[in-house]
N, C-alpha and C positions, 0 to 999 in steps of 0.2 A: 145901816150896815157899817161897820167898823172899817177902818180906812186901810186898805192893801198896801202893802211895803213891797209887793211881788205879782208878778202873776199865779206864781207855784211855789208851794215847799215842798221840797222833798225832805222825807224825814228817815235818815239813813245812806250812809258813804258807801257801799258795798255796790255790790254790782249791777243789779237791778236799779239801787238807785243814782248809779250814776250814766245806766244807759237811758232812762228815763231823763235825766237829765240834761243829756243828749241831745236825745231829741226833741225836747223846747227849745234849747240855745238854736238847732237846728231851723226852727217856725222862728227865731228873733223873739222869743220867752221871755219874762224877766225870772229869775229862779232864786231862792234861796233854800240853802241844802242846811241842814239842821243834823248835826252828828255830835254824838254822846262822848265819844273816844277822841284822842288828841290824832293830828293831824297824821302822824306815824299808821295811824291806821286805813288810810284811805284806799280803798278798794277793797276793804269788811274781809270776809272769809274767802271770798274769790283767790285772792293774792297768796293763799295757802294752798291751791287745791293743785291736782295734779292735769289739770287742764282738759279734761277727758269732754268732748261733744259728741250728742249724738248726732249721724248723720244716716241718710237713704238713699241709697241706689249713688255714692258719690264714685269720682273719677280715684280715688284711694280705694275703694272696694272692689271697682271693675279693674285695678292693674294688679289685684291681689286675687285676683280670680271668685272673687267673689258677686252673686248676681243676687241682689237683693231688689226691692218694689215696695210699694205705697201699699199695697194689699196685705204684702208679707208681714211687715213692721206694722200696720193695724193690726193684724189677728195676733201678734207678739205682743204688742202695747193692749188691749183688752184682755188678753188669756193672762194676762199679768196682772193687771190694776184691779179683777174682779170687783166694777163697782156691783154693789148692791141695795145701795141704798136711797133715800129720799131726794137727801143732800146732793146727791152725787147726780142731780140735772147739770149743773155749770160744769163741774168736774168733765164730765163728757164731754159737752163741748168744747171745753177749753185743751182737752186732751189729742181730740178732732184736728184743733186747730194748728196744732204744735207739730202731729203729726205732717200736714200739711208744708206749713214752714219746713221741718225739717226732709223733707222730701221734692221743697221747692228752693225758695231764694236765700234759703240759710246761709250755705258753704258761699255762694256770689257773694254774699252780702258784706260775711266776715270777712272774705277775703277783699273787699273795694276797702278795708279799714286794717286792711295789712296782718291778716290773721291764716296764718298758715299751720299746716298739719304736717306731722311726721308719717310717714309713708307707709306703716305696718298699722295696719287696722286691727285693733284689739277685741279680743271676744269675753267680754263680762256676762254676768251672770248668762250661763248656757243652759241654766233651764233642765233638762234631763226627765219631762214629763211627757206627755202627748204632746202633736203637733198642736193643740187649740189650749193649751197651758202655760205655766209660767214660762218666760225667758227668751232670752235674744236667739230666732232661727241660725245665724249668719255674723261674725262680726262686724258689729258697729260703733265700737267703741274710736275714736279720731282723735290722739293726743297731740291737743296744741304744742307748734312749736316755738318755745318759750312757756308752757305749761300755762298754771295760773296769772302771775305777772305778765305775759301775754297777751291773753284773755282783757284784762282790765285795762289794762296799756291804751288802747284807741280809744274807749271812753272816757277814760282822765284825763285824755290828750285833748279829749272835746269839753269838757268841763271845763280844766285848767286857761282851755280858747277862750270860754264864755266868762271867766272871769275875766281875762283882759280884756275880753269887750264888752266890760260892764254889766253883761248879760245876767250875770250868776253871783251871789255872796255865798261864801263858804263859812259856817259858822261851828268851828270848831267846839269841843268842849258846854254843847248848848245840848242838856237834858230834857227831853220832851217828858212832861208830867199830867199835861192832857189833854185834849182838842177843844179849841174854841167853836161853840154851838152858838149860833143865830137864829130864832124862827124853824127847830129841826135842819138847818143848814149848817156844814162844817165850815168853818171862814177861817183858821189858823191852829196854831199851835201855842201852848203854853209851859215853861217849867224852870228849869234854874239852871244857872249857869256855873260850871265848875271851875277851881283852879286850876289855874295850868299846870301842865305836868308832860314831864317831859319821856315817859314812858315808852320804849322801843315797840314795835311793833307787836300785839299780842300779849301785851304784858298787864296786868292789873293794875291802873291808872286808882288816880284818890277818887273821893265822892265827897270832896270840900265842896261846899254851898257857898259863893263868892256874892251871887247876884242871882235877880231872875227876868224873865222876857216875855213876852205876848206880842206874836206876830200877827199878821192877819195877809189871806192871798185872797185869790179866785177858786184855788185846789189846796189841796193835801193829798201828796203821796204817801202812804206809809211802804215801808220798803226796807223796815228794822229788824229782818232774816228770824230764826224759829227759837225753838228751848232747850238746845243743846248743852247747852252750858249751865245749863240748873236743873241738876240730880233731881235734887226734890220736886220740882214740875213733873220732871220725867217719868219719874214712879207714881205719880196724882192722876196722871194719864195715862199711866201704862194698858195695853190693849186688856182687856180679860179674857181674851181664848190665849193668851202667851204665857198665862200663870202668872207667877208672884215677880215681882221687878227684879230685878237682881239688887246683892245689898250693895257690891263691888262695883264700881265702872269707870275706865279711862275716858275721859274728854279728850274729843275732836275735833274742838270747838273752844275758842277762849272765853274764860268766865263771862263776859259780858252782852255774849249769845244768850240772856235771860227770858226771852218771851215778855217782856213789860208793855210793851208799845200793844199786846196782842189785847192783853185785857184794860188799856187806854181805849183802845178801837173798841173797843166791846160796850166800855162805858159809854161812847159817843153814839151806838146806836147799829155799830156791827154787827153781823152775825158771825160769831165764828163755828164752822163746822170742820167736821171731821178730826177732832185732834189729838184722838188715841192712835191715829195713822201718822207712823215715826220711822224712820230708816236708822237702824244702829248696825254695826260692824261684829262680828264675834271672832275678826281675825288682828287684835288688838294687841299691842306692845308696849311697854312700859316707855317711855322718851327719855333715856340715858340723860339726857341736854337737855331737858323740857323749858317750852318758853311760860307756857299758863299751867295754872295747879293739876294735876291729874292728867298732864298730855301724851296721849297716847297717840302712836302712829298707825296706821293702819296696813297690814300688810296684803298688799294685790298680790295674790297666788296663782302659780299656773296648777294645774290639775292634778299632779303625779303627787302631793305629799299625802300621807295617812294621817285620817284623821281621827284621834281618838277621844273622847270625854274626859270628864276626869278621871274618871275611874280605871280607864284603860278598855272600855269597849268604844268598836269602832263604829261609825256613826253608820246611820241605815243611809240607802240609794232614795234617790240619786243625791244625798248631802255630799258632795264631793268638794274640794277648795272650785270658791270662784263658779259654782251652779245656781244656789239657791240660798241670798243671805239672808232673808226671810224665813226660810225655812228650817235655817242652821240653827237659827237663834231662837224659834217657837221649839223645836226639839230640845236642846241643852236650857231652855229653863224648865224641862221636866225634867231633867238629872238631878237638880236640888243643889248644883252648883256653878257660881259664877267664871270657871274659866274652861279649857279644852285645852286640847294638846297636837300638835303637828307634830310626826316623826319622818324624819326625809334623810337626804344622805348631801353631800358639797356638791353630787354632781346636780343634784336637784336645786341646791338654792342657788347655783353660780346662774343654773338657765331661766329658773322659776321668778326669782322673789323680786319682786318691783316692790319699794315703798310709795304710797302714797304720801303727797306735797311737794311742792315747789321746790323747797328747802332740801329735800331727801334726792333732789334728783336735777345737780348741778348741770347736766351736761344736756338734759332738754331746757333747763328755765336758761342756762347760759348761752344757748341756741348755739351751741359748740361740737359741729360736726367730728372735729377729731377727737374729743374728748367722747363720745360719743360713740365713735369706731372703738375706743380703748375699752371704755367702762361697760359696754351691751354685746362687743362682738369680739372684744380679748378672752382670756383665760381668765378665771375667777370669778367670785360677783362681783357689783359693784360694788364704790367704794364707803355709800353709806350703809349697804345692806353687811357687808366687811364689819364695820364700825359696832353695829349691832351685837351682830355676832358675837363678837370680841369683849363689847362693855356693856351690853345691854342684861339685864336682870332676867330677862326670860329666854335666853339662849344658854343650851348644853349641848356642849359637843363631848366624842368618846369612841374612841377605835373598834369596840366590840358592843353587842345590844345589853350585853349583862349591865358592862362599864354606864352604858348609860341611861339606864332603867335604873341602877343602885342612885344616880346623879337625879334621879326625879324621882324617886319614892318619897313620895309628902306624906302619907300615910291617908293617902286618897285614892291612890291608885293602888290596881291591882295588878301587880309587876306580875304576875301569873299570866296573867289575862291579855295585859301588853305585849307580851311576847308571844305568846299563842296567836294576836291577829298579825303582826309581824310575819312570822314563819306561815300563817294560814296566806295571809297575803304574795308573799316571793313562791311559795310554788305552785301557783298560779303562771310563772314565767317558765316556766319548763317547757310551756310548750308557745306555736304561735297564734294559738288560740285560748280561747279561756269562758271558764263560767261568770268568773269576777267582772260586773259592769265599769269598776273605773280602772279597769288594766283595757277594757275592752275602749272605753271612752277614752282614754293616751292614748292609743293606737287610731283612733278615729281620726280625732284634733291632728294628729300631723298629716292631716291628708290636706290640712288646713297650709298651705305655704307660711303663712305669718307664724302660725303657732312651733312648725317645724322649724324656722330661723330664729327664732328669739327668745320663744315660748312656754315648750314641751320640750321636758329631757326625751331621749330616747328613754323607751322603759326598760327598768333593770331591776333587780332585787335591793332590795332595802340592803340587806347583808353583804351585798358584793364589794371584797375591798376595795375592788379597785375603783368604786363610785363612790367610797370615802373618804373623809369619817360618816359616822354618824352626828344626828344633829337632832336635839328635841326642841322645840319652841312653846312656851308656854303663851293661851292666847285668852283676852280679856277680852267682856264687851266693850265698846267704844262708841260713845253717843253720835250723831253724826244729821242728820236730815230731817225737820218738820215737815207731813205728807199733808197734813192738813192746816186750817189757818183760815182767813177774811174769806167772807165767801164772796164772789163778784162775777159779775157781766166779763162779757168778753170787752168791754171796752176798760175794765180793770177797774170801773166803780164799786166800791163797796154798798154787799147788798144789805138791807134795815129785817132785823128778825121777824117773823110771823109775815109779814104784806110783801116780803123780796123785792119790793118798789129801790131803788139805787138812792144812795143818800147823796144830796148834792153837795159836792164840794169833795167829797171823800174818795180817793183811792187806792188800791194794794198791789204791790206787785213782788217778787223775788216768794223767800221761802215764808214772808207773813202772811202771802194769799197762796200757801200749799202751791206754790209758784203757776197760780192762775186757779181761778174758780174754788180754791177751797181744797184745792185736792187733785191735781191733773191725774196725777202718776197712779192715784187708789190706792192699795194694800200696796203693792208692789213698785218698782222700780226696774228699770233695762238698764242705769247706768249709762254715764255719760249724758242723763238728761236733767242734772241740778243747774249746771252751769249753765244751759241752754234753756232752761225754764226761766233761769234770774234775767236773761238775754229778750226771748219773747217776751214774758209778762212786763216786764220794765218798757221794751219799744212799746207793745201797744197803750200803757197805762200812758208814756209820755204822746204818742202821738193823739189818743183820745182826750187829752187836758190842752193842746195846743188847739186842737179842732174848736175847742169851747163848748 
């Protein structure tokens, strides 16, 4: 056997692999972390996200009047994941198990590593089918306080430890090109090493070939997140019951969210399953500011905006903002085109529009309570969703619906049509009841205390001046989550195709292993559980490599 420089490589700086890493420094590990991108990137896509956990039955749900259970949140987590398939043995369990965590020593856990939660428990995708169907009964959305950078924070703080105690080499700029095979055992890593570059955070670094390297451990982690960032993957896997890929799409995800490491792992003897199973956005924005090619923001909606196609018909039930983004997005790629359209009013975006990331939402990543009172509980929206507004390419405002149906006639929409659901929609408010399900569903939600303080406008007519302007938002899909990837053991080994015997040396964790098993989450997603998949499958993949 080839001689060890480590006990473990981790291969990938992101957050699965640096809580994995974690916890070897944690057992006195030797580790070395193997990362493509210059040091500016360390904590991978975590360090963007809007810090969103899932959690059950927590002390934030029960002071929000909310009473949620382990039984609840399974029959939500399977009425969503619909597995059905072969593949989908690990998927389960690992789905199982997550559940479990998330229903036991999660919120302890985070919180002994200094991970706190903002007090308004948010309600993502709501679902809007039978009780044994898609989506969250109750919210369960938990945004960290300090959002993404947050989240990362404790485990770089533990990394950053184990390199001063020897424990850990950080290998900047070091390109994984393929796994060292021994006897069918994986013993390291192999590929080249790039120049340096001093590249900000997110930003497309060179792919200068300086040098190259061959490590050898006891493990390999792979932990090098999914294919967001490569269109063309996207559309080679696109689902076949969703139709044709779209030809348009914002990135939400920096280009170097490629998938390579996935078809490495594949050559080493991988299985990878499930990976037409993808999470993309279809409430996407153009990034006024953008840091990578095509970045798009994602906009988190609360319930009251109308939502039309291109064309100006309004989308069928329950496709409401913020129910069903699965669902939003297998509809609108049978329109025959890539974007949709929000029509709302200021009083709606001042209460409604949250962007997602880090970046977009100063006053949770800057853990800054007064800023905090000003920008979520003053007058207006917030100040980047302001900013939008204002400079963003897919925002029109307009004092009257004429005014601003003349401002969005692409010669796509059927201004006719657009305003017939408009006017068919507001007189539906005439009275305190209604036939309309999502005037009926705003009324519902603020029975919700979070949804009524933060959340949900009061309902009103679109036309009412005094909840104006008007406001139309043009909305893009936006790449965003691999459901599927390595398929593995619950101890986070990657499983060998056809005999699923674990290959030794090998393991997956974050979104390369559909963050655990191939596929936890299935078709579907409850949201707020990326971040928390890169969290569990990274702890167990490190603590099952430190066990030996």
């Amino acid at each position: 056997m080839p001689q060890q420089q480590s006990d473990a490589i981790v291969i990938g700086a992101g957050l699965a692999g640096l809580v994995a890493t974690a916890e070897l420094v944690a057992a006195e590990k030797t580790v070395t972390v193997l990362e493509q991108e210059p040091e500016s990137n360390f904590g991978g896509q975590a360090w963007w996200s809007f810090g969103g956990l899932f959690l059950i039955d927590s002390p934030e749900q029960r002071r929000m009047g909310v009473r949620d259970s382990l039984d609840l949140a399974r029959q939500d987590w399977f009425g969503s994941a619909g597995f059905d398939r072969e593949n989908d043995r690990w998927p389960r369990r690992w789905a199982e198990a997550y559940l479990q965590f998330a229903a036991g020593e999660k919120r302890a856990w985070l919180r002994e590593r200094g991970v706190g939660f903002f007090p308004v428990v948010g309600w993502a995708e709501r679902g809007g089918y039978t009780a044994n169907g898609h989506g969250n009964s109750v919210p369960r959305f938990h945004i960290t306080w300090g959002t993404g950078p947050g989240v990362v924070e404790p485990f770089a703080h533990a990394v950053r430890d184990g390199v001063d105690r020897g424990l850990v080499t950080l290998r900047f700029r070091h390109r994984v090109d393929g796994l060292v095979v021994s006897d069918g055992a994986v013993v390291g890593a192999r590929g080249a090493v790039l120049a340096a570059d001093d590249a900000a955070r997110g930003v497309a670094s060179n792919r200068e070939v300086v040098g190259d390297f061959e490590l050898h451990a006891g493990a390999t982690i792979v932990t090098s997140g999914g294919i967001g960032g490569n269109h063309d993957l996207v559309r080679e896997l696109w689902p076949a019951d969703m139709g044709a890929p779209p030809t348009r799409m914002l990135s939400g995800v920096p280009a170097h969210v490629d998938g390579r490491m996935l078809a490495i792992a594949d050559d080493a003897g991988a299985h990878l399953v499930n990976g037409d199973r993808m999470w993309h956005y279809v409430e996407g924005i153009t990034n006024f500011d953008p840091v990578w090619a095509q970045h798009g923001i994602r906009i988190l909606p609360g319930p009251s905006s109308l939502w039309l196609d291109a064309t100006g018909k309004r989308l069928p039930v329950p496709l409401f903002p913020g129910f069903d983004s699965l669902g939003t997005l297998r509809h609108l790629r049978t329109t025959g085109h890539d974007h949709s359209w929000f029509i709302l009013t200021q009083s709606i975006i001042e209460k409604e529009f949250a962007l997602s990331g880090s970046e977009q939402n100063p006053d949770l990543t800057g853990k800054s309570v007064r800023e905090l009172a000003r920008q979520r509980l003053g007058k207006g929206a917030t100040g980047p969703v302001e900013a939008f507004k204002s400079r963003g390419v897919d925002f029109f405002v307009a004092d009257t619906l004429d005014e601003l149906l003349a401002k969005i006639d692409d010669g796509v929409i059927d201004v006719a049509r657009a305003r017939q659901e408009v006017e068919y929609r507001d007189r539906q408010l005439d009275n305190p009841f209604s036939k309309d399900a999502q005037i009926n569903d705003l009324r519902q939600a603020r029975n919700y205390r979070g949804d009524k303080l933060i959340r949900v406008a009061k309902p009103h007519k679109l036309q009412d001046p005094k909840a104006g302007p008007l406001i139309a938002v043009k909305l893009h899909i936006v790449t965003r989550k691999t459901l599927g990837g390595i398929e593995t053991n619950l101890d986070g080994q990657a499983l060998r195709g056809g005999s699923g015997e674990p290959i030794a040396g090998l393991y997956a964790a974050g979104e390369a292993s559909g963050f655990g098993g191939g596929g936890m989450h299935g078709y579907r997603s409850l949201e707020g559980t990326f971040l928390g998949g890169c969290i569990f499958s990274g702890r167990e993949a490190g603590r099952a490599v430190a066990r030996g």
